[in-house]
N, C-alpha and C positions, 0 to 999 in steps of 0.2 A: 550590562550592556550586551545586546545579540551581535552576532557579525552573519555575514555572510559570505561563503567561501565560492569565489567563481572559478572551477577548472576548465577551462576552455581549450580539452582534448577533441579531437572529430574520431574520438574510438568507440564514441558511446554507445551502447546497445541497450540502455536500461529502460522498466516499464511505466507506465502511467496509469492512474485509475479510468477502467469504462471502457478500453479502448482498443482495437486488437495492432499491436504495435508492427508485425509480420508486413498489416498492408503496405506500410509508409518505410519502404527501403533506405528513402534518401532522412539521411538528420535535418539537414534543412527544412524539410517539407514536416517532420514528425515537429522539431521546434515550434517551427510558425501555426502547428493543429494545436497544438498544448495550449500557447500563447493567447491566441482565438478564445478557448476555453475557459482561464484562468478567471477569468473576470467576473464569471457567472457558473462559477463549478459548486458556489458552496450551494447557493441558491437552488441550484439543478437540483443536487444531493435531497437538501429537504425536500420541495417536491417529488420525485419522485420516488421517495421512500417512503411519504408520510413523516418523513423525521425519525423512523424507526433505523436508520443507519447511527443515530449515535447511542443507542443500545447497543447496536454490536459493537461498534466499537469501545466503548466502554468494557464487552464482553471478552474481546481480545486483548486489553491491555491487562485485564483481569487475569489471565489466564497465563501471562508474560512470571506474574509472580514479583515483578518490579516493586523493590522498596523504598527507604529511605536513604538516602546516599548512594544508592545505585548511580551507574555510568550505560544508558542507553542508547538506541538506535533504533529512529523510525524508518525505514528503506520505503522509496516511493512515500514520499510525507506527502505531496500536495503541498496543500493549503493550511496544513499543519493541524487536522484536528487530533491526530494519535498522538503526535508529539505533543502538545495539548496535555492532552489528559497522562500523558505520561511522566509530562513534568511535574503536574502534582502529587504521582506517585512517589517519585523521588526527591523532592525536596530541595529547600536551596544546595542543601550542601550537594544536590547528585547533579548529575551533568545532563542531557537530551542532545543528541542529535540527528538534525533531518536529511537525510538525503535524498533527493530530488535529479534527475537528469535537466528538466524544464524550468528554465531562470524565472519564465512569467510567474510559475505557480511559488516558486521561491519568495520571490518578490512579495506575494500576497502574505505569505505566509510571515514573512519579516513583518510586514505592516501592519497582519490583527497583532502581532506578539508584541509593537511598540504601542497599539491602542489599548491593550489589556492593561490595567493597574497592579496586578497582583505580582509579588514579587520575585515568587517561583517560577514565573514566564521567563526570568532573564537568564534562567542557566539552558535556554536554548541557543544553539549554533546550525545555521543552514550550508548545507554543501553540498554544491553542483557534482551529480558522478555517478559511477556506472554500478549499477548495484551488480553485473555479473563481476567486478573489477575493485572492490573497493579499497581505498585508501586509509585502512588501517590495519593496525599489526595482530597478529595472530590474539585471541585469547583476551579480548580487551575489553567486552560487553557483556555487562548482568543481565542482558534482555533486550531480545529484540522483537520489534514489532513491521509488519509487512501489508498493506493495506489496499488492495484491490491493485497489485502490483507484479503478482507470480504470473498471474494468467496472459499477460504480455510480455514475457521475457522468452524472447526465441529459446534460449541457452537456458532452460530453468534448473537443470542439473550442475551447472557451473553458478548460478545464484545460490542454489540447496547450499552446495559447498560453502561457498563467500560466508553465508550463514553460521554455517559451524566452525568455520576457520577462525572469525573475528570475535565469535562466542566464548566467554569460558565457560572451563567444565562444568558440569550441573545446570548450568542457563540454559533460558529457554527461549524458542522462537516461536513468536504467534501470526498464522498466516492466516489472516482475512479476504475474505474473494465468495463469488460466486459459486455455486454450488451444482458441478456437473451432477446432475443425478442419473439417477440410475430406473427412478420409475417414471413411467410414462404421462400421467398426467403431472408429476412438476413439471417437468421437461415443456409440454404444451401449457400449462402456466405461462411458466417462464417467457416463452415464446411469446402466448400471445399479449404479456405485457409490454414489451418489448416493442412489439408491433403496433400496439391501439393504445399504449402510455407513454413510454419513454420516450420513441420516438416523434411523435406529433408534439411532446411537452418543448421535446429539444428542438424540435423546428421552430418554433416560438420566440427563438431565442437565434433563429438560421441557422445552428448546428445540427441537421438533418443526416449528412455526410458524416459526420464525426460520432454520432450516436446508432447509427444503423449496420454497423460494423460488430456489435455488442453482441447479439446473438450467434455470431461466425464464432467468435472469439470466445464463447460457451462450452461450443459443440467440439472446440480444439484443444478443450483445456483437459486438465486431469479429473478423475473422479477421485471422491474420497480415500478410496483404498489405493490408488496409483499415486495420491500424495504420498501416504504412508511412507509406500515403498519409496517413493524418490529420495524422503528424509533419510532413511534407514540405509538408501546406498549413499547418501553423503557422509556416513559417519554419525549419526546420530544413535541415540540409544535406545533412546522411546519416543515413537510417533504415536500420537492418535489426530483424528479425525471429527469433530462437530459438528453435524446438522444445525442450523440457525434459521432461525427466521421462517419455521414452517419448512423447509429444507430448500427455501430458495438461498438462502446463502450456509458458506461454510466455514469452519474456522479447525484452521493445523495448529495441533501443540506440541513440538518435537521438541528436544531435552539434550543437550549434548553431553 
């Protein structure tokens, strides 16, 4: 049986997929943009990826090292497709859970997981909360997984930490996200999909506003090698960095 855990703090600072969290100061205003969202976030994904986002994601949770019996953590789950594929990795006997700031996307995420048949769905648990802040004890997760979620968290050196904090030794953290690069024609890629795809797809849909924020939220983010580093001053022991997807996306594998 799933539950879902609703913390209903107004301290939240944590991020969401696509999204540059920075704009939306007020919680209220960021809730009610997620919420908008939720209903059409998986649907968006396919489209505008072609479907090639659950390769990487498959790629990331690959890279987690998550076994059987494992005790994990999806941060910024969504609609739960990491937690998802994570749960299979661990099995009934391992645990998953999603952490979420955004109750809509919880929600959804509850309700593929009671339409799924398979049995391994049920050692998922959803919990409202603030991935710079989270609510568990030092040392606690075989693997964690982080899913279009770094690159909106104001505070991403206090998330790095949270990361290795509730990590045990040897585990590892897999950060999936967008891929600042570094050479010029991804970068204009990047851009001009943004501009003449994503945006006109999410208009389709009246999220125009909520998707043209995307490209801001690129240009702010880290590069490969400034991931590195941010792992390595949280205390981690080995960072690396992954090119994906042609090097429009990227994926962090740091090690505590």
């Amino acid at each position: 049986m799933s539950s879902l855990y609703l913390n209903l703090s107004s301290s939240y600072n944590p991020p969401r997929h696509l999204i540059s969290r920075t704009t939306f100061r007020c919680s209220n205003e960021r809730q009610a943009l997620f919420g908008r969202i939720a209903p059409v976030y998986d649907n968006l994904n396919d489209l505008l990826s072609l479907g090639q986002h659950r390769i990487w994601k498959r790629m990331a949770v690959s890279w987690t090292g998550a076994k059987l019996g494992d005790s994990v953590l999806d941060l910024c789950c969504g609609s739960g497709d990491l937690a998802f594929l994570l749960s299979q990795k661990v099995g009934s006997n391992g645990k998953v859970t999603g952490l979420d700031f955004a109750r809509e996307q919880l929600l959804v995420a509850s309700s593929r997981q009671q339409m799924l048949s398979r049995d391994f769905y049920k050692n998922i648990e959803w919990v409202e909360g603030d991935a710079t802040n989270l609510p568990f004890s030092d040392c606690y997760f075989d693997a964690i997984t982080m899913g279009y979620g770094l690159r909106n968290v104001v505070d991403k050196h206090k998330a790095m930490q949270e990361m290795f904090r509730v990590l045990r030794p040897g585990a590892k953290a897999s950060v999936l996200d967008f891929n600042k690069s570094t050479q010029p024609f991804i970068v204009s890629f990047q851009e001009w999909m943004i501009d003449n795809v994503v945006v006109p797809v999410a208009s389709g849909y009246g999220l125009t506003k909520e998707y043209e924020y995307l490209k801001s939220s690129i240009r702010e983010f880290l590069t490969g090698k400034e991931l590195e580093e941010l792992a390595m001053e949280a205390g981690f022991t080995t960072a690396r960095y992954y090119e994906i997807g042609g090097g429009i996306m990227g994926n962090l594998v740091a090690t505590r």
